[in-house]
N, C-alpha and C positions, 0 to 999 in steps of 0.2 A: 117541492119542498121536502128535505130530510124530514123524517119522525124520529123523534126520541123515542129509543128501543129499553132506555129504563132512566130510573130516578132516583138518588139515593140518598137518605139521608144522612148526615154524618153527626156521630154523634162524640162528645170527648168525656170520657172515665178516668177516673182516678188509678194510673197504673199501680201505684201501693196494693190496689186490692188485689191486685193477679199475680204477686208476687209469690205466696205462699200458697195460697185455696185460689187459685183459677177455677174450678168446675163449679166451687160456690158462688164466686164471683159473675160468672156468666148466668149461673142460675138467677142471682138477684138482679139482673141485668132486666132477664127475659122476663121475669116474675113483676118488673117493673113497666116493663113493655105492656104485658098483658092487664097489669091495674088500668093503665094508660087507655086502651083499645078497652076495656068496659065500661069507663069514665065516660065511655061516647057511645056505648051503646053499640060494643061491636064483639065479636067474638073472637077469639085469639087460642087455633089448633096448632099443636103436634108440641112437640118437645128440642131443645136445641143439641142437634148432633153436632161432630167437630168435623168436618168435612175437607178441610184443605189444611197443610201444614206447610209452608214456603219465605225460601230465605228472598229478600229485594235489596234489590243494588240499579240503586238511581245514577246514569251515569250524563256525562257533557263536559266538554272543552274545558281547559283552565282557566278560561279567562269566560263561561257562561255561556258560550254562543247560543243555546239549544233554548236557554230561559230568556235569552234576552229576543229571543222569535218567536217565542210561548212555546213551546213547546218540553216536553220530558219524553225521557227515554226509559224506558225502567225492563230490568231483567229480573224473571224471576225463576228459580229453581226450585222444582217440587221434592218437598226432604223425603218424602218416601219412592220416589220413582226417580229421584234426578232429572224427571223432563224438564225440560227449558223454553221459558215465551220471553219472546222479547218485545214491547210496545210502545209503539211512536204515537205519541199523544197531543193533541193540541187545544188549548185551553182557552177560555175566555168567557167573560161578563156576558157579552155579548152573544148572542142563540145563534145571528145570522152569519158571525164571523166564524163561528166554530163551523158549521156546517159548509161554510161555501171552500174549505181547506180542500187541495184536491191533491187526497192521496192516490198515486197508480200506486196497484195492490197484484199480488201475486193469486192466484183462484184458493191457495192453500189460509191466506189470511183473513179471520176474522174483522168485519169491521162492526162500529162502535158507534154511537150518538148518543150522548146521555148528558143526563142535569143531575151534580151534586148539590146536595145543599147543605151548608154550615149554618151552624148558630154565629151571627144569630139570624138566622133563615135570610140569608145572601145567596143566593143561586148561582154556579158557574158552568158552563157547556163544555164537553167535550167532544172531541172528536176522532176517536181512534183506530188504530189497526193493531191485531196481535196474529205472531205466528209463530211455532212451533221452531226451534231450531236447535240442531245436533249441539257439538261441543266445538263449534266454530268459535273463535274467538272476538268478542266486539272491544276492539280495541285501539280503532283509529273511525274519525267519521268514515272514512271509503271503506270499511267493512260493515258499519251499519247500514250504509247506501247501498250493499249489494242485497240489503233486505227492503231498506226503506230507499227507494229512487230519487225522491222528495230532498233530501237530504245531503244531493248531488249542489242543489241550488242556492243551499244555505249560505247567509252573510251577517255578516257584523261590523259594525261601523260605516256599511256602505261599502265594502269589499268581501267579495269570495272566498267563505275560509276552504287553506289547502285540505284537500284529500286524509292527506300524511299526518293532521291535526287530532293530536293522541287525545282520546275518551277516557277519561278519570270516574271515579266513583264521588257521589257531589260529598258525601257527608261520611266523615269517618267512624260512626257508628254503625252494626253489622244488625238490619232491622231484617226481625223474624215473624209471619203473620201466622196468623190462628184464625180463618173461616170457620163460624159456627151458622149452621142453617138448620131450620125446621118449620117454626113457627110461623104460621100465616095467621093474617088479617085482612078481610073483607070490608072492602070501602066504599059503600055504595055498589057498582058494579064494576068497580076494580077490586083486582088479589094483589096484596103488597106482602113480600117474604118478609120477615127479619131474620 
């Protein structure tokens, strides 16, 4: 049996607040996290650094191929170094479906097993690979294939989409993330970051 190698919770904020005072906004974030974790008798160390800064672009067929097999594709570019991951991810309600997905992986690719959870505490599994890659272009499924294999075998409708089938961006908004780490909390005999 896969183990889930993390667990995260998802939480949703008022983007208004990070408009103007982001670093205050995060502050009363984490300031709220830690009422949260003493409310239970727990203790809540370090401070939130800003740790990653990266542009995403969600990509798949025009016509959804990659959502309608559960799956996403997501490219992310690091705004201070340019590096580039690209990750073939597969999602589902389901723990035992996420896990029995059988991605062939390159030695260079990270893989993944994890449980998100949303409000209101709905849990979904994933199950991914990420890998590092130059400034090749992912711009038809057979250029994704030549990172992700898996994606040789892809269908919709009951037929084999072609190769040749151009990769669009799903949403034309240009989404920019902001990773903030520091703070831990002790759960018993788990460590949970936020």
């Amino acid at each position: 049996m896969l183990h889930i190698t993390s667990r995260e919770y998802k939480l949703m904020v008022k983007p208004g607040c990070f408009a103007k005072k982001r670093r205050r906004a995060v502050r009363t974030i984490f300031s709220d996290l830690k009422a949260l974790a003493s409310a239970q008798g727990r203790r809540c160390k370090g401070k939130p650094d800003l740790e990653k800064r990266r542009h995403i672009a969600f990509l798949d067929t025009q016509d959804h191929s990659l959502r309608s097999n559960g799956l996403v594709l997501r490219l992310r570019t690091f705004a201070d170094s340019g590096r580039r991951e690209l990750t073939l991810k597969l999602r589902s309600p389901d723990r035992y479906l996420a896990a029995a997905v059988d991605f062939s992986r390159s030695k260079k690719a990270r893989l993944k097993f994890e449980e998100d959870i949303a409000a209101p505490f709905r849990p979904r599994f994933s199950r991914s690979l990420t890998l590092e890659i130059a400034k090749q272009k992912v711009n038809t499924l057979a250029s994704a294939a030549d990172f992700f294999p898996v994606l040789n075998q892809l269908q919709h409708d009951g037929r084999k989409i072609r190769p040749r089938t151009r990769l669009q961006t799903v949403h034309p908004l240009a989404f920019f993330e902001r990773v903030y780490t520091g703070p831990t909390v002790t759960l018993k005999h788990l460590t949970a970051e936020l």
